[in-house]
NUPA-217359 format. One line per 4 residues: for each residue z, x, y of N, C-alpha, C. Coordinates in steps of 0.2 Angstrom, whole numbers. Example, Ala and Ser with C-alpha at 12.3 -4.5 7.8 and 13.67 -1.06 7.14 Angstrom:
<rs>
39 66 -28 39 62 -22 39 66 -16  35 64 -11 36 68 -5 39 64 0 $
</rs>
This chain:
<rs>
0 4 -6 0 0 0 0 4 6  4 10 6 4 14 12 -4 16 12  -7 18 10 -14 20 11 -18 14 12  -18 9 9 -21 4 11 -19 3 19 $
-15 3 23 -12 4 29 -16 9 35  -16 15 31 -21 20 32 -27 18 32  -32 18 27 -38 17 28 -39 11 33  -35 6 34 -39 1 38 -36 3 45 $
-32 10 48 -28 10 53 -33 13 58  -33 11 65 -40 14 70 -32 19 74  -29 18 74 -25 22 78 -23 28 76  -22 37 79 -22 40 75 -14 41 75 $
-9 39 78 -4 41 76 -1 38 72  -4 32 70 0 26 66 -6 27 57  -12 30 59 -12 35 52 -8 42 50  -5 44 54 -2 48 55 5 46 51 $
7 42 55 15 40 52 13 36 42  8 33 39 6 31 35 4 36 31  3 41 31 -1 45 28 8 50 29  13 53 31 20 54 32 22 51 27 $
24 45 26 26 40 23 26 39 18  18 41 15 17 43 6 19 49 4  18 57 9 20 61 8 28 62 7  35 57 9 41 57 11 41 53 3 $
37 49 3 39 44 -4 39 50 -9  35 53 -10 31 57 -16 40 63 -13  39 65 -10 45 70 -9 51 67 -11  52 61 -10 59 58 -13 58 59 -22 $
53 56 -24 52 57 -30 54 64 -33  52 70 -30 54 75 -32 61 78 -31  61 75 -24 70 78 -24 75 73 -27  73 68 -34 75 64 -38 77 69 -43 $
75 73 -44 74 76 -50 80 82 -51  82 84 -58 88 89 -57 85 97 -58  89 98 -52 90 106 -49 91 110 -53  87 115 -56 87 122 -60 90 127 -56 $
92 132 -58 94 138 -56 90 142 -52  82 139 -53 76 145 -49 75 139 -42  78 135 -41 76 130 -37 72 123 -38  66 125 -44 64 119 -47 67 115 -49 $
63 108 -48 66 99 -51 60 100 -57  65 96 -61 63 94 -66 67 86 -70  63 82 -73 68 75 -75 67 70 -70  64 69 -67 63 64 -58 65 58 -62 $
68 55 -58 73 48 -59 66 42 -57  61 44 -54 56 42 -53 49 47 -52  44 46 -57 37 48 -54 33 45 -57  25 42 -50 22 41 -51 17 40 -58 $
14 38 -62 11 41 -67 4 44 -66  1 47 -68 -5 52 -69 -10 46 -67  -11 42 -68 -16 37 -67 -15 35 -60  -9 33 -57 -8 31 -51 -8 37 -46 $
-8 45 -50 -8 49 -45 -16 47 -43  -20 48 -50 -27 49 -49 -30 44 -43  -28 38 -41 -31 33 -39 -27 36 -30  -22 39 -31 -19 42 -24 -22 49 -22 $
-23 51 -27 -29 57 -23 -36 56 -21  -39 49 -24 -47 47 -24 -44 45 -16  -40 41 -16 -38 37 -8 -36 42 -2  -32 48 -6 -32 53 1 -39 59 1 $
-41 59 -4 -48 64 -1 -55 58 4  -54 53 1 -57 49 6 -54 48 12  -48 47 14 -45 49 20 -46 55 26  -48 61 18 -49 68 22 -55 67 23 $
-60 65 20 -66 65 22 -66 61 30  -63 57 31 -64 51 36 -62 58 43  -56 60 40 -52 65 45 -56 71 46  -61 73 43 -64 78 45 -70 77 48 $
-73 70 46 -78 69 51 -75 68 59  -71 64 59 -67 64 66 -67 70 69  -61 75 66 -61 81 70 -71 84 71  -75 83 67 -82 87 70 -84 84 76 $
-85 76 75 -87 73 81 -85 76 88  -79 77 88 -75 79 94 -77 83 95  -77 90 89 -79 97 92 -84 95 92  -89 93 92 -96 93 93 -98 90 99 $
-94 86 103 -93 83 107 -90 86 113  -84 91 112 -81 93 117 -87 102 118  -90 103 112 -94 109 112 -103 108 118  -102 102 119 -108 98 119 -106 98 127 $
-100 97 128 -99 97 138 -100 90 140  -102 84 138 -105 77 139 -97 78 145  -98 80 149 -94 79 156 -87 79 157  -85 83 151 -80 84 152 -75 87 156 $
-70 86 158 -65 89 167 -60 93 162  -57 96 165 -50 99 161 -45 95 156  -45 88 162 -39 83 160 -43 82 153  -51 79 151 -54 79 145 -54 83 139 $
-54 89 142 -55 95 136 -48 97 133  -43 94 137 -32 94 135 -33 89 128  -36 83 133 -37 77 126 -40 77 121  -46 81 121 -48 83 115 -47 89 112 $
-44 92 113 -38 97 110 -33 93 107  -31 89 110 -26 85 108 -26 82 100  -34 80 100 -36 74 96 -38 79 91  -42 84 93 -42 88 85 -38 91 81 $
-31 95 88 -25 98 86 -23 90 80  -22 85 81 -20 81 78 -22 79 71  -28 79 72 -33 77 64 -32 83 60  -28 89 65 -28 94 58 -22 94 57 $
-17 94 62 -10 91 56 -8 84 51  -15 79 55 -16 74 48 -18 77 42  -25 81 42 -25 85 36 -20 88 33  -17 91 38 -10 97 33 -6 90 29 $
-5 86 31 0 79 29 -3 78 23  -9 77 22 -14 74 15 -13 80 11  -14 87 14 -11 93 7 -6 92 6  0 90 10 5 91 9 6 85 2 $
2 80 4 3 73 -5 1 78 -10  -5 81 -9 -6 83 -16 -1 89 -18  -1 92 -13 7 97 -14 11 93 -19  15 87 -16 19 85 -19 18 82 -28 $
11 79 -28 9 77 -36 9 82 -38  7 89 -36 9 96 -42 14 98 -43  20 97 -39 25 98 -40 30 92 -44  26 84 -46 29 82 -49 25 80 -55 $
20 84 -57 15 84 -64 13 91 -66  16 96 -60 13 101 -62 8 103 -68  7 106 -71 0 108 -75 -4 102 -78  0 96 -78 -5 90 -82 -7 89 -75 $
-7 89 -70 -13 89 -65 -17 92 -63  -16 100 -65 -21 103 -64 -28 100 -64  -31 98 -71 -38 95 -72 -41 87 -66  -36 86 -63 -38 82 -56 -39 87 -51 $
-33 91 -48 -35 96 -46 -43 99 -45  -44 102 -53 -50 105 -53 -56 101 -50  -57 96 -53 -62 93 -54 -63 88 -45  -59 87 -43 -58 82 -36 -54 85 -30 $
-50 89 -31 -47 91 -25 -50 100 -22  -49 103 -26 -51 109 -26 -60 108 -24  -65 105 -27 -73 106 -24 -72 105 -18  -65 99 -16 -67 97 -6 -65 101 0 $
-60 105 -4 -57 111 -2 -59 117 -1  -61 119 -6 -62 127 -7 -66 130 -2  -74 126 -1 -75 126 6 -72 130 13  -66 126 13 -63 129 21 -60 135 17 $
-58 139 13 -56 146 13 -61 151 16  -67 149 15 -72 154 19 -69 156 27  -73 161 30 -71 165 35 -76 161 41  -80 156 39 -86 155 42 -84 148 48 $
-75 144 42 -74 138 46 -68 138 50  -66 133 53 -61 135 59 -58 139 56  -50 142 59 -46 146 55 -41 139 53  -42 133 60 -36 129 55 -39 124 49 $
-44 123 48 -46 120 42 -44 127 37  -45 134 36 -44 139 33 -36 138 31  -31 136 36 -24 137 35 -23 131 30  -25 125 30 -24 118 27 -25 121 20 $
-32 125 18 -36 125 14 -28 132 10  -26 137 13 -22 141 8 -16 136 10  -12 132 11 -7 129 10 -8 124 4  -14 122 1 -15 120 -5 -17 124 -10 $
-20 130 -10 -19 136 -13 -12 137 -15  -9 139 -10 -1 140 -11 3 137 -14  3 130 -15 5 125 -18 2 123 -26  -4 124 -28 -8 124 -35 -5 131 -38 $
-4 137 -36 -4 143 -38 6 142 -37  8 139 -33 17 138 -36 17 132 -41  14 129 -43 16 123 -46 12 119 -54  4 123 -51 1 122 -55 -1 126 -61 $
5 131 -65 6 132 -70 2 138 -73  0 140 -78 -6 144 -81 -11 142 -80  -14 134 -78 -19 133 -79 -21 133 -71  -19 138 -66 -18 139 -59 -19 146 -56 $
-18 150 -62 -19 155 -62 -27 159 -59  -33 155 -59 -38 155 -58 -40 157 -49  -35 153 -46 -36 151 -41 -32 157 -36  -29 160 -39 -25 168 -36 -28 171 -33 $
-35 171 -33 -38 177 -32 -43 173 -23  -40 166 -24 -42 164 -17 -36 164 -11 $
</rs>
């Protein structure tokens, strides 16, 4: 339901706080779980099932695609000069700066599904989250798509197990 919120929201702070909201959910589900000695949870008194993840990652890569069409438009529009004054170029800094801590918010979901399925996630991972991603590691995209893109590296290579090992070398 939170995403269903999201998807139909034109506002972006209030995609913002829905897309928060998933991510806050899925983190309660982890910090359900009992504390090990190395610091990880394991046992979650609540988690999502693999199926429900899959249908929450089809919904937030769809999201991130919406999200990164938006931030181009912009830069493509703020790069473009269509008459823009100082007070303009603050706002659309504003508006980009935003669409990419939206983004970081949407790594931050699937952060938390690896952390609460770790390696049986992996093959969602591979297969859906990783092709939309990999992308911004190159040297050629902003540096903050690039930063988005190793904080989900960071999180696949903590969490998602041996079969994660692959992705080290990015």
């Amino acid at each position: 339901k939170l995403l269903e919120v999201v998807r139909e929201e034109a506002d972006l702070t209030a995609r913002a706080c829905g897309a928060e909201a998933m991510r806050d959910v899925l983190q309660a589900c982890y910090q359900s779980g009992a504390e090990a000695e190395d610091g990880t949870r394991s046992t979650f008194l609540l988690t999502p099932s693999v199926e429900v993840s899959e249908k929450v990652v089809q919904e937030v890569l769809t999201r991130c695609a919406e999200s990164l069409q938006r931030r181009q438009t912009k830069h493509d529009e703020v790069h473009r000069n269509e008459g823009y004054d100082e007070e303009d170029l603050a706002g659309a800094s504003q508006e980009l700066a935003e669409e990419e801590d939206l983004l970081t918010v949407y790594v931050d979901i699937f952060g938390q599904l690896l952390k609460l399925h770790g390696e049986k996630f992996m093959t969602e991972f591979d297969h859906f989250i990783a092709p939309a991603f990999s992308p911004y590691l190159r040297a050629d995209h902003p540096v903050a798509l690039q930063v988005v893109a190793v904080y989900l590296v960071d999180d696949v290579i903590e969490f998602g197990g041996a079969s994660a090992h692959k992705y080290i070398p990015s």
